[in-house]
N, C-alpha and C positions, 0 to 999 in steps of 0.2 A: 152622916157618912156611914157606910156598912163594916165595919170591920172582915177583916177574911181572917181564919185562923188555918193555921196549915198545920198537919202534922203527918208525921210518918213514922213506921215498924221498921224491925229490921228485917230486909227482902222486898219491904212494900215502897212503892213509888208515891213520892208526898200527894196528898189531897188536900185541896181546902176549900174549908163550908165557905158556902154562897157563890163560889168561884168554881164554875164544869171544870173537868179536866180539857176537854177539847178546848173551852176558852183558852186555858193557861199554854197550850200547845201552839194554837195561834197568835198568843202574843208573844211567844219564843220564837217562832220561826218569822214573825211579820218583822219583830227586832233582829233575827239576824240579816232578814234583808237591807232593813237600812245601815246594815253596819258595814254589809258589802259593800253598798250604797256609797256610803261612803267614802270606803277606805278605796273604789275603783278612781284610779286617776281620768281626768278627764280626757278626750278625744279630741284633736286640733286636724280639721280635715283640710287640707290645703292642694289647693289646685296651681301646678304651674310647667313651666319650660325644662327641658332635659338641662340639668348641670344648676339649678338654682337653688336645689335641696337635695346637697349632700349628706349621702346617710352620717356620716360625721359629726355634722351639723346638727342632723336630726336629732342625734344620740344627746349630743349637750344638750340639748332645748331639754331633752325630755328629763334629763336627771336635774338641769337644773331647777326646771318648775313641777316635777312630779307631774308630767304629762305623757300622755301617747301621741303619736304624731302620724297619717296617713296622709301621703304625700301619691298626688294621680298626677300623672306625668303627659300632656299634650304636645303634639306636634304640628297645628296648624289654628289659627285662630278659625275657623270652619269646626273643628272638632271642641275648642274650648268656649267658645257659642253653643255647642250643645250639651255638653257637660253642664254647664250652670242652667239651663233652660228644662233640663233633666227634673221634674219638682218629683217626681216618685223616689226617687236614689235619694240619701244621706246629702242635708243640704252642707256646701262648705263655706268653711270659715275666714280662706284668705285666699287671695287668690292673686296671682303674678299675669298681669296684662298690658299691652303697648297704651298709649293715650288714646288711640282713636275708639277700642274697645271701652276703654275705660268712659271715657264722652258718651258712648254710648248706655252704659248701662245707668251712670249719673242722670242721664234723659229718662232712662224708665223710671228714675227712682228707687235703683236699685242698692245703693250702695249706703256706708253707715259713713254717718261726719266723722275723722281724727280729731283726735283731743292729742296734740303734737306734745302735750307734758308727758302724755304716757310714753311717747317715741322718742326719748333723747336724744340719741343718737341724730336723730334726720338733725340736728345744732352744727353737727359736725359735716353736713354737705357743702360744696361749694354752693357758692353762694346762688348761683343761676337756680338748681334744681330748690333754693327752698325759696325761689319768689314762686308767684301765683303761676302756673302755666297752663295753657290753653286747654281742656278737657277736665282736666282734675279738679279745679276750681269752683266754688259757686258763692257767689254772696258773701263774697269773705271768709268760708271756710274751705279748709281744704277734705276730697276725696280721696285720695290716692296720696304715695309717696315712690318716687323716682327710685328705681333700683338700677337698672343697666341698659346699655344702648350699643345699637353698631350701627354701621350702614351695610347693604346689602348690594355689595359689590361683584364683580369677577374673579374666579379663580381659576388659574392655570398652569396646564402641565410644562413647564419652562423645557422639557424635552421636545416636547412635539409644538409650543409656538415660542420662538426663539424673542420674540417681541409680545411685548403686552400688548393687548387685545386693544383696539381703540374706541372701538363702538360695540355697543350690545346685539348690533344686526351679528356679529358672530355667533351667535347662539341658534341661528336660521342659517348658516354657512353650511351648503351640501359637502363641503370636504369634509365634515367633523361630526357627520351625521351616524351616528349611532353612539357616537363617544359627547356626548352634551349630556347635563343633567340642569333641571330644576324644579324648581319648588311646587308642591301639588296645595294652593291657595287660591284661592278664587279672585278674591281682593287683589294680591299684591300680582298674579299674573294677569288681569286685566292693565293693571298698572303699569306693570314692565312691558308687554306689547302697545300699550300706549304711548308712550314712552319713547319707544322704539318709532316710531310712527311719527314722533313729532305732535302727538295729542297731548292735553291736560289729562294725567295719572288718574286725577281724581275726580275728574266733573267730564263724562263720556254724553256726547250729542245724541239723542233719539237718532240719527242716519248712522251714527257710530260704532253701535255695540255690533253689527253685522260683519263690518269691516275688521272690529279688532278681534271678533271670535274665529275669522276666517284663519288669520294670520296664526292664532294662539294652534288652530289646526295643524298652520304647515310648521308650529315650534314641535308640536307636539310629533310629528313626524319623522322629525332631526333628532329627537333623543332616543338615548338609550334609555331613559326612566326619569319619574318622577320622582320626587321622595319626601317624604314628613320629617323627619329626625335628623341631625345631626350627623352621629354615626354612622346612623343607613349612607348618608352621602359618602362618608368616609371608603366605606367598605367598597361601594358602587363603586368607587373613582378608585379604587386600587385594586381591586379586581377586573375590573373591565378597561384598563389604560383609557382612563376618561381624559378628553384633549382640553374640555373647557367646562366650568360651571357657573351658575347663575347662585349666590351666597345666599339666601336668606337671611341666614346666621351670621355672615360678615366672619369677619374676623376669631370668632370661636370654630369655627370650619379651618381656616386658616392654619391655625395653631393647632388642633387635631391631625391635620395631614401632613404636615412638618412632624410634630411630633412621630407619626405611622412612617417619618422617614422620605418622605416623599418631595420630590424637588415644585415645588409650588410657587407662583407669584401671584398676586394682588393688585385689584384696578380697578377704579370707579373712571366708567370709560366718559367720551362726554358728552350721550346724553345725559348724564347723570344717575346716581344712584338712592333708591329710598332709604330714608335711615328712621326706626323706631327706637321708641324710650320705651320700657316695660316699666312698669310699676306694680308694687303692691297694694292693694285695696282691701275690705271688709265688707262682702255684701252683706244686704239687708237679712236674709234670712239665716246669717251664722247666727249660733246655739253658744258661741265660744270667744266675744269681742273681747273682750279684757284680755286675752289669753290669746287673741291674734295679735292685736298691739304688740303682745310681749315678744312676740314671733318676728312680725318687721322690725323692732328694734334690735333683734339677733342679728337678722341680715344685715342691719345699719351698721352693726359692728367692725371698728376699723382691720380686725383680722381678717373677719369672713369676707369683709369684702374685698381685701388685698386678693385673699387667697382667690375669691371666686374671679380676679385679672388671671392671674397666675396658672390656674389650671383649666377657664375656660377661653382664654383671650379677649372676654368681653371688659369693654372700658366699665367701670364703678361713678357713682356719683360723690365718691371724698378726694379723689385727686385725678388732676387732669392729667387724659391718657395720652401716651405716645401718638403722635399726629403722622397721618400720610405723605412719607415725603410728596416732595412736587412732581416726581415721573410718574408717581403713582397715580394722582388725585387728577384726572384729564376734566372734569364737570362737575359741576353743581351736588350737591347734597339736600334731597330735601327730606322734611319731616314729615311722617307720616299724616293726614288728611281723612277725616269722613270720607267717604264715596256718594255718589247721586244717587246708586242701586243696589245696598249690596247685595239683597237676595234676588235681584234680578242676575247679578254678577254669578252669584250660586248656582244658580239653575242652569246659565247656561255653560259654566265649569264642569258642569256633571256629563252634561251633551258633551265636551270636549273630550275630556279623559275618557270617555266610553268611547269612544271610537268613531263619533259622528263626520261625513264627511263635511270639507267646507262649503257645498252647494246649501247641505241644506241650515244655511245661519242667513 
């Protein structure tokens, strides 16, 4: 082994035989890199729904695990389908999805197994959400864990219809044409004109898709607007004295326009209404699994998830939610479904909102 001897004058910068100077500089600056290296907290890039990651929230996760947290906020599973398919951009770590997404991406392959030791908290769900359920599952391991659910109901201005709305054909009613809003999804407005129709939501006949795009036309012609977010609907519908809306969001919508003041009622008419479970998941190409774990176990948290009832209206999977009385609840409830087409559903969604007439579908 070589020995290096160092020595230095006073004014002179140390040298030492056998060892360049430029060596000794590189291995100064190469060390302080790993030392930034190290001492940079790691990055939890998380994908999910308006009100699911509160900066609040955020702020504990991060002092409690010495983390940073980048939270991309979606409004339409259309947009969170492209998010994740994105492979140029910062892949993410966790991400909040309904079940039929989540089945879907489990089909690619996409997603990492739970190791449910890391997740405590999911011990403390009722007992439904920690059996095996339909997408999340495979082979005895689980995908995903159940975070929150609504149904995607009617909402109305109790001034201008004195009676709850009974059926969805209200949303095509020329009295209330310009004052209607809903949802800008491909999926679920396929669904809901289906629906309306008296079709299966989710399994459309090759003679079908002609007829339900025509109808989606004359929805689209009865609104005042489409909208992705939450809020935006909020603002829409208080600003423009909206008469009636179509909920995506259910009951988080609800609770928002009450809150803004607003004399609101609620109603799953009875064709019925679709209702999603979101969960959280860990696809395959986060950078950060241990450290997502740590993440959905936050949310599992019996405060966070009181709070996230309390300030977004959406039910939690630790205690069962306040149920729709009986004037309310007019139909059926179903759970979200795979579709037969969804990018067939896409493409001709795009023809829709663009202004295409209904001759040519």
């Amino acid at each position: 082994m070589a020995v290096v001897r160092c020595r230095a004058g006073r004014g002179v910068a140390p040298s030492c035989k056998g060892w360049p100077g430029r060596a000794v500089q590189a291995l100064a600056g190469w060390l302080l890199l790993c030392g930034l290296a190290l001492a940079a907290p790691p990055t939890l890039r998380v994908l999910a729904w308006p009100g699911y990651a509160d900066a609040d929230w955020v702020a504990e996760f991060e002092e409690r695990h010495t983390a940073k947290v980048e939270v991309t906020v979606v409004g339409s599973d259309d947009v969170l389908r492209a998010k994740l398919a994105d492979i140029q951009g910062p892949a993410f770590d966790v991400v909040a999805a309904n079940t039929v997404e989540i089945a879907t991406m489990l089909a690619r392959n996409e997603l990492v197994a739970l190791n449910l030791a890391d997740i405590p908290n999911a011990g403390r769900q009722l007992s439904r959400f920690r059996r095996d359920i339909a997408g999340i599952a495979r082979e005895g391991r689980r995908y995903a864990v159940p975070y929150t659910y609504s149904e995607m109901g009617l909402i109305y201005d109790r001034q201008q219809l004195s009676e709850p709305p009974q059926s969805l054909s209200v949303l095509w009613d020329p009295r209330w044409r310009g004052r209607v809003l809903a949802f800008d999804g491909s999926s679920h407005g396929f669904s809901l004109a289906a629906m309306q129709l008296g079709l299966d939501p989710f399994r459309l006949a090759e003679g079908q898709f002609s007829q339900v795009a025509r109808h989606l036309v004359r929805l689209r012609r009865n609104l005042l607007s489409f909208y992705a977010l939450p809020e935006e609907s909020v603002d829409l519908f208080r600003r423009h004295r909206v008469a009636v809306m179509h909920a995506n969001y259910g009951q988080q919508q609800l609770k928002q326009l009450r809150d803004a003041g607003l004399d609101v009622g609620y109603v799953v008419p009875r064709e019925g209404a679709l209702a999603w479970l979101d969960c959280w998941a860990i696809p395959r190409r986060s950078t950060q699994a241990a450290l997502a774990a740590k993440w959905i176990n936050h949310m599992l948290e019996p405060r966070v998830s009181r709070e996230l009832t309390r300030r977004q209206g959406l039910s939690n999977t630790l205690e069962e939610p306040e149920a729709l009385d009986a004037g309310s609840l007019l139909g059926p409830i179903r759970w979200l479904e795979s579709v037969e087409d969804e990018s067939r559903r896409m493409r001709l969604w795009q023809r829709i909102v663009s202004g295409e007439r209904p001759e040519r579908f």
